[in-house]
N, C-alpha and C positions, 0 to 999 in steps of 0.2 A: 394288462395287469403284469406286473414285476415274476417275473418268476423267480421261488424261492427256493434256497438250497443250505443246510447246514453252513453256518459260520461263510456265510457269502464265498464260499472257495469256488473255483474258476472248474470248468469240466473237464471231464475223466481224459479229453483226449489233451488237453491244456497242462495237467497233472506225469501224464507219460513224458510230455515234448519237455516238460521243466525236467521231470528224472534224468534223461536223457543228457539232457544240457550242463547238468550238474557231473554227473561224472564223468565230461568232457572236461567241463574246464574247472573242476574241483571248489565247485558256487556252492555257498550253502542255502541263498535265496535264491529266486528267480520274481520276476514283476509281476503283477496281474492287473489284464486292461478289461476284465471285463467288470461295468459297474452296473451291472442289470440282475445281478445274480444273487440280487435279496436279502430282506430280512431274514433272520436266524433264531433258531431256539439255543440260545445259551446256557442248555444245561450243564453245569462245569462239574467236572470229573473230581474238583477238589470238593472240601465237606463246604458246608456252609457255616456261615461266620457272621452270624447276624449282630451278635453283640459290637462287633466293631462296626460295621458297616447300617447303622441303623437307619432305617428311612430309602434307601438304594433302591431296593427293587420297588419302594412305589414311588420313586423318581421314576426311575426306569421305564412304568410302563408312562409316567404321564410324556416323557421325551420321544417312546415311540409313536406316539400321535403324530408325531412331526416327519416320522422315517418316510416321505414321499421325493417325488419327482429328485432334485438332484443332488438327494440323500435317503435314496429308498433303501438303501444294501445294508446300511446301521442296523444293526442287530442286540435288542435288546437284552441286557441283563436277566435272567428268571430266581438267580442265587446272589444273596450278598457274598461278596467276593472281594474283597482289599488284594489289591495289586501291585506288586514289590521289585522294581527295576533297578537298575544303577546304570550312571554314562556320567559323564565329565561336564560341568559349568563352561559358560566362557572364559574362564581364565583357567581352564584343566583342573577344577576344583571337581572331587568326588561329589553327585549327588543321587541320591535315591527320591523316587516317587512321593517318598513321604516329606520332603521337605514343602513339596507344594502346599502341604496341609493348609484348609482356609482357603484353597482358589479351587474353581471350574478348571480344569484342563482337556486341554483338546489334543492329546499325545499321537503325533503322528511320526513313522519311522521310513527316512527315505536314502536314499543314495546317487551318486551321481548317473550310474550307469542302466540306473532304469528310467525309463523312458517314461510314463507314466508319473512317476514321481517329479519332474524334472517339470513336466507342463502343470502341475496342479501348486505346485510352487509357488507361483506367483499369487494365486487365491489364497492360499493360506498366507502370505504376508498380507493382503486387502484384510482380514477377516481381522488379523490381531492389530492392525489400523484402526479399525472401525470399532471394534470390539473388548481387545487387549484391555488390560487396567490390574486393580486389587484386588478383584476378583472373578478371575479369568484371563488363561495366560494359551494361546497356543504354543507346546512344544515339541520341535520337529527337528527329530533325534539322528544325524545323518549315524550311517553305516559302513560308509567307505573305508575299506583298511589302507593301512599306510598311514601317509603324513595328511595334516590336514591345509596341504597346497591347494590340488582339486578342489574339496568341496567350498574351499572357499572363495577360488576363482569363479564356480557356478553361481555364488550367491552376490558375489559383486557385477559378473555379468547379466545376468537377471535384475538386478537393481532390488533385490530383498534386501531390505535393509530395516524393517519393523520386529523381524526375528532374531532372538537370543539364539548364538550359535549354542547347541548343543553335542555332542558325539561321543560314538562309542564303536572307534575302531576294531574292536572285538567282536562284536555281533553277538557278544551276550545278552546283549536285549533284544534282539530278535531270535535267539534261540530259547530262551527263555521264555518269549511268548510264544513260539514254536509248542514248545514240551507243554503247554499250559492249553494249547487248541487254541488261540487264536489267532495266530498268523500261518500264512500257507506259503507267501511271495512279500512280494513290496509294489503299492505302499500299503502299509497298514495302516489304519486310526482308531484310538480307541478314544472315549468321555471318560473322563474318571469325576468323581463328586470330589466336595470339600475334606471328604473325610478320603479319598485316596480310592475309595472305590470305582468299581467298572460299573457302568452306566450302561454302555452300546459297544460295540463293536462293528469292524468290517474290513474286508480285502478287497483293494484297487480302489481308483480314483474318485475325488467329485469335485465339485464345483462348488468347494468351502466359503466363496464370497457371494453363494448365490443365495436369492430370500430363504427356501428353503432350510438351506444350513444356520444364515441367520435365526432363523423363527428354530429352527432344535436347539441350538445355542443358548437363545436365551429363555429357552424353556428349561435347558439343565445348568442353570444359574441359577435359577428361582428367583423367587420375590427378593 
């Protein structure tokens, strides 16, 4: 059995070695490779927001049916919750979460220098292959500061090529879900619905092109 722990965060002694590491080399993230570390109660510290997010949490729990094997750590919504991000299009065009309005998103936040994120990569381009379309888009928001040389020498050596570059050299989307409890390291993933809401959550890695992931997928698609 998956053992569970609050917003799938990695353990106490995993949380020290990251503090540590950070004000070594002045990180505001650090990675997380454990992906055993469960389902979650997402009860969100903000108010709830039902009016906009209608229908969300009994999406929610019907896509937690699906949180097993290798995508047990998704951590389902308990609050409607609309989710509010900004990072740059492929052509460096501003956009926010809300533009997706109308699509399934699988928003995932990675960077070059973590390692975990780097191996699940290539899963997530199979998944927006097989899956991708008008409704349903996976979005995978690199984090690397600086220029965007790196990460896109990563994404041509790896051969991803089904993914829309996304990025946000700033790491304002990751502190922003930082301040909001749901990310702890990298990678993180969240579902968001049609309407921009948070579905699931979770921190560190899966296996995005496995049945599993598929069969949540296209559970929070819907009919």
């Amino acid at each position: 059995m998956t053992n569970k722990r609050p917003l799938g965060l990695p353990s106490a002694k995993l949380i020290v070695i990251a503090g540590v590491a950070g004000l070594l080399a002045g990180a505001v993230a650090v990675y997380v490779t454990n992906t055993g570390s469960g389902n979650a109660d997402m009860a969100a510290e903000v108010a709830a927001v039902a009016g906009s997010c209608e229908g969300t949490v009994e999406l929610a729990k019907k896509v937690d049916e699906f949180a097993r094997g290798e995508v047990a750590a998704m951590a389902a919504a308990t609050t409607a919750r609309p989710i509010s991000l900004a990072f740059k299009g492929p052509e460096g065009q501003a956009l926010e979460t809300s533009d997706f309005a109308g699509k399934t998103v699988l928003l995932n936040l990675w960077a070059t220098w973590c390692g975990p994120c780097r191996e699940e990569m290539p899963a997530l381009n199979n998944l927006q292959k097989e899956m991708g379309g008008e409704d349903f888009e996976v979005v995978a928001v690199n984090i690397d500061t600086g220029s965007d040389e790196k990460p896109k020498e990563f994404l041509a050596e790896t051969g991803v090529d089904a993914l829309r570059y996304y990025r946000d050299s700033t790491m304002g989307v990751f502190n922003t879900m930082k301040k909001e409890g749901l990310a702890f390291g990298l990678p993180v993933t969240l579902i968001l619905d049609k309407q921009g809401c948070l579905v699931s959550a979770m921190n560190g890695p899966a296996v995005w092109d496995s049945a599993d992931a598929k069969a949540m997928i296209a559970a929070a698609k819907g009919p």
